[in-house]
N, C-alpha and C positions, 0 to 999 in steps of 0.2 A: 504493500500500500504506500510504500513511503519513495517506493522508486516512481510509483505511478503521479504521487503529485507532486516531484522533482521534476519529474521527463513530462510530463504531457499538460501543457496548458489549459487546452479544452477542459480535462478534467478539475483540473484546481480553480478557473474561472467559474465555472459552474459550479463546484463546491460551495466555496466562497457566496456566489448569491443566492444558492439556494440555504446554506448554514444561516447568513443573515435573516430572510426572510424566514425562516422557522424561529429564530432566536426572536424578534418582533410577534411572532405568533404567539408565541409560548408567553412568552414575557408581558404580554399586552395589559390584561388585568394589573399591574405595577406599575408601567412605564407608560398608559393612558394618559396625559393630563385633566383628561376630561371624563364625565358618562359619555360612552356615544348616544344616546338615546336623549340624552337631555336638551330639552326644548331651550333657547334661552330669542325670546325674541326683539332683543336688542341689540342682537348681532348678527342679523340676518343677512347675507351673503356678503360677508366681511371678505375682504382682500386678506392675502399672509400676511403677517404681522409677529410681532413679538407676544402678545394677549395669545394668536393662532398661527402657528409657524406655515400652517396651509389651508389658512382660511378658513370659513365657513359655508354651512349649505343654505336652502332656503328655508330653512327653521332656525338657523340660529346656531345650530349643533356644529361641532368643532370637528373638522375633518380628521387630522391627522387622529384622533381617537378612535374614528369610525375606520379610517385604515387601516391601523394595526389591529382592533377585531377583526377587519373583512380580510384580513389576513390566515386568521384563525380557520374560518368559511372557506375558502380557498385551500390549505392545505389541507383539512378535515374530506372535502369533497373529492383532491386528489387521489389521497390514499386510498379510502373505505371504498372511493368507486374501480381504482386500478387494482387495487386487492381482491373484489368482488369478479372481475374482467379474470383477473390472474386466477384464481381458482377456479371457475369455471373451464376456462382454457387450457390450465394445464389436465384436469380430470379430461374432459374431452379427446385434448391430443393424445395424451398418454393411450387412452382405450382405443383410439384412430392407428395410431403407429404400431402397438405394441399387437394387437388384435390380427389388423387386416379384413382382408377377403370383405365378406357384407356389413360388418360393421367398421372399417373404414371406410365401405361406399356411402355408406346411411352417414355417418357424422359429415363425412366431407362434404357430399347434396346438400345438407343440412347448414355446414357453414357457407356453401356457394349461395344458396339462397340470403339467409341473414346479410352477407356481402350486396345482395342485389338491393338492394335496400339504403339510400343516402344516411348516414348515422345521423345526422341534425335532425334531418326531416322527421327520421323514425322516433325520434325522442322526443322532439314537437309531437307527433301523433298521441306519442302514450303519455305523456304529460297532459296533455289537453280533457283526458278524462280521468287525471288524479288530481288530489289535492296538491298544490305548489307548497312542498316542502322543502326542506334539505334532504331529509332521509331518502323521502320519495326519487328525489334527483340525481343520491348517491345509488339506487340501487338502477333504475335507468340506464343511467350512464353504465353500467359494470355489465348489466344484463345486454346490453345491445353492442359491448365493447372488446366481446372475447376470442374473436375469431382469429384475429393475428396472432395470438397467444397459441390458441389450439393450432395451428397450422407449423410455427414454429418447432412446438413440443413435437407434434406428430411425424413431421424431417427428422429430429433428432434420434427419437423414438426408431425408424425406419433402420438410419444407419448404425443406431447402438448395436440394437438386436442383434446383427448380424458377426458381432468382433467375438475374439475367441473367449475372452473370458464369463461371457454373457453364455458361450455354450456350457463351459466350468460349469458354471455353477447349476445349469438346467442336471449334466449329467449328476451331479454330487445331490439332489433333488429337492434344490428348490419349487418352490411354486408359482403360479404364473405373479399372484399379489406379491413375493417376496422380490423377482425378480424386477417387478415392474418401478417397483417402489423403493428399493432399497439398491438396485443395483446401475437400474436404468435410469431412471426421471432423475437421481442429484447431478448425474453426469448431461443429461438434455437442459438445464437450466439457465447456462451460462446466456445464450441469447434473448430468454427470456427475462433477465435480469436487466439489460439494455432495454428493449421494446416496455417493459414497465417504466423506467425510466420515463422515456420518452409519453409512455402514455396520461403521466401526473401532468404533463404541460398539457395535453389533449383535454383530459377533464377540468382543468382548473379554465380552460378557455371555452368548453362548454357552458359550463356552470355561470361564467362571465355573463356567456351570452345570451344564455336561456334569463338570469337573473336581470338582463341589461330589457329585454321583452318584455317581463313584467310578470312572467313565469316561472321565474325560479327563486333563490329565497326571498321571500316578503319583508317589507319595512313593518317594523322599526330594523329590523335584524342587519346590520350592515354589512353589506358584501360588495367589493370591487363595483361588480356588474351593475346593483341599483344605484350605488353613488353614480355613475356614467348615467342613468337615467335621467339623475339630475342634472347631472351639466349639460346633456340633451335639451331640455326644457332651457337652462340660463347660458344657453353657448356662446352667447353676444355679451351678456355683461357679467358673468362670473368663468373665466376661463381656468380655474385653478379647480371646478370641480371635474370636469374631462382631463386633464392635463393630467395630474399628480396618480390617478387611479387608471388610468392608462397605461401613465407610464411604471406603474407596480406591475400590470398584467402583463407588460413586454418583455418586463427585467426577469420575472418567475420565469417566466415558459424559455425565455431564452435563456436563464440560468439550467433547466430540469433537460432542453436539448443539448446544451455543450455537456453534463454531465453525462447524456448520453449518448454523446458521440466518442468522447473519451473514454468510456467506458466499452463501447465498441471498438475500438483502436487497440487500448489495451489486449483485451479477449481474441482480437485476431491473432492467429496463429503466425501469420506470415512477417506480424511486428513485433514477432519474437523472438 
């Protein structure tokens, strides 16, 4: 680990902004100066200032507080929903690759169609007859998010099978769960540890933008994406509410993809 954030930029760049922006997460409740929730109506789309280092919304409420929780929102949604994505995907590939014959024809049909399917669109559809939650949005996203995952796993799965030590242990007589689980899938993981990566920026810019519609978490609750609602509404005379929460959603996902490109780099065999 420590040659990797010596040698390879991508990955310590990306570190670095995604460390910060979890340590603001985490830390929020402490390092708030404000409630985000609190109404104060005499300072209603205040400019940055010393009072508010980034201004105010059009209630009054002090941004940089409302950031640092909508920060919270953001990581909370990446995780829960690429974790939900990741489990899914790897159950699926695993029984795809390792299986074969008609039950990798059935999963694979199975993820070709889900693939046929725009993910925004599809998540607008199933949201539009749920409650606008978070939870609701975390499980959405996970459930409509796992087919790169299984497709990955089930490659790896494909070529594992086949190496001799994988026969070892069928002859010494394992079982198909022992084999699948203990021998195969920690050794299929490696790419899938990347594509998760990558997919925490996917979800946190979903969630952005379902919540940026009016559909994903609900005010008072602060999240990136409804703060941009507002600046939406005041984009003429208050520019520091699009501005600042913008540029949060740029800095994460572009931090969560240098991490995983670096992290791809590294895992390649041929930069080794």
């Amino acid at each position: 680990m420590n040659n990797l954030i010596r040698h390879n930029p991508l990955f310590t760049t990306g570190l670095v902004i995604v460390g910060f922006m979890a340590l603001v997460a985490i830390l929020a409740p402490w390092l708030a100066p404000y409630d985000p929730t609190a109404i104060d109506l005499d300072a209603i789309l205040m400019p940055p200032s010393w009072q508010h280092p980034l201004g105010t919304d059009g209630l009054g409420r002090d941004l940089l507080s409302r950031m640092m929780f909508g920060a919270q929102i953001s990581l909370l949604v990446g995780f829960v929903a690429v974790g939900i994505a990741a489990a899914i995907g790897i159950i699926f590939g695993a029984a795809s690759g390792y299986y074969g014959g008609k039950v990798d024809t059935l999963i694979m049909r199975f993820v070709d169609v889900m693939l046929a399917f725009p993910s925004f669109f599809l998540i607008l559809a199933v949201i539009a007859f749920l409650e606008p939650s978070i939870w609701n949005i975390m499980a959405v996203i996970g459930l409509t998010s796992w087919m790169g995952v299984a497709r990955l796993v089930r490659a790896e799965m494909l070529r594992l099978k086949e190496l001799d030590y994988v026969a070892a242990a069928r002859l010494q007589g394992a079982s198909d769960t022992r084999l699948m689980w203990r021998h195969l899938l920690p050794n299929a993981l490696s790419p899938v540890l990347v594509t998760v990566t990558l997919g925490i920026a996917a979800a946190i810019l979903i969630e952005s933008g379902l919540s940026f519609l009016g559909i994903g978490v609900q005010p008072p609750t602060a999240s990136w994406g409804n703060i941009l609602t507002d600046g939406k509404a005041n984009i003429e005379i208050a520019w520091w509410l699009s501005f600042f929460p913008g540029l949060a959603i740029l800095l994460t996902v572009l931090g969560y993809n240098l991490l995983g490109e670096g992290l791809r780099d590294w895992l390649d065999p041929r930069n080794n």
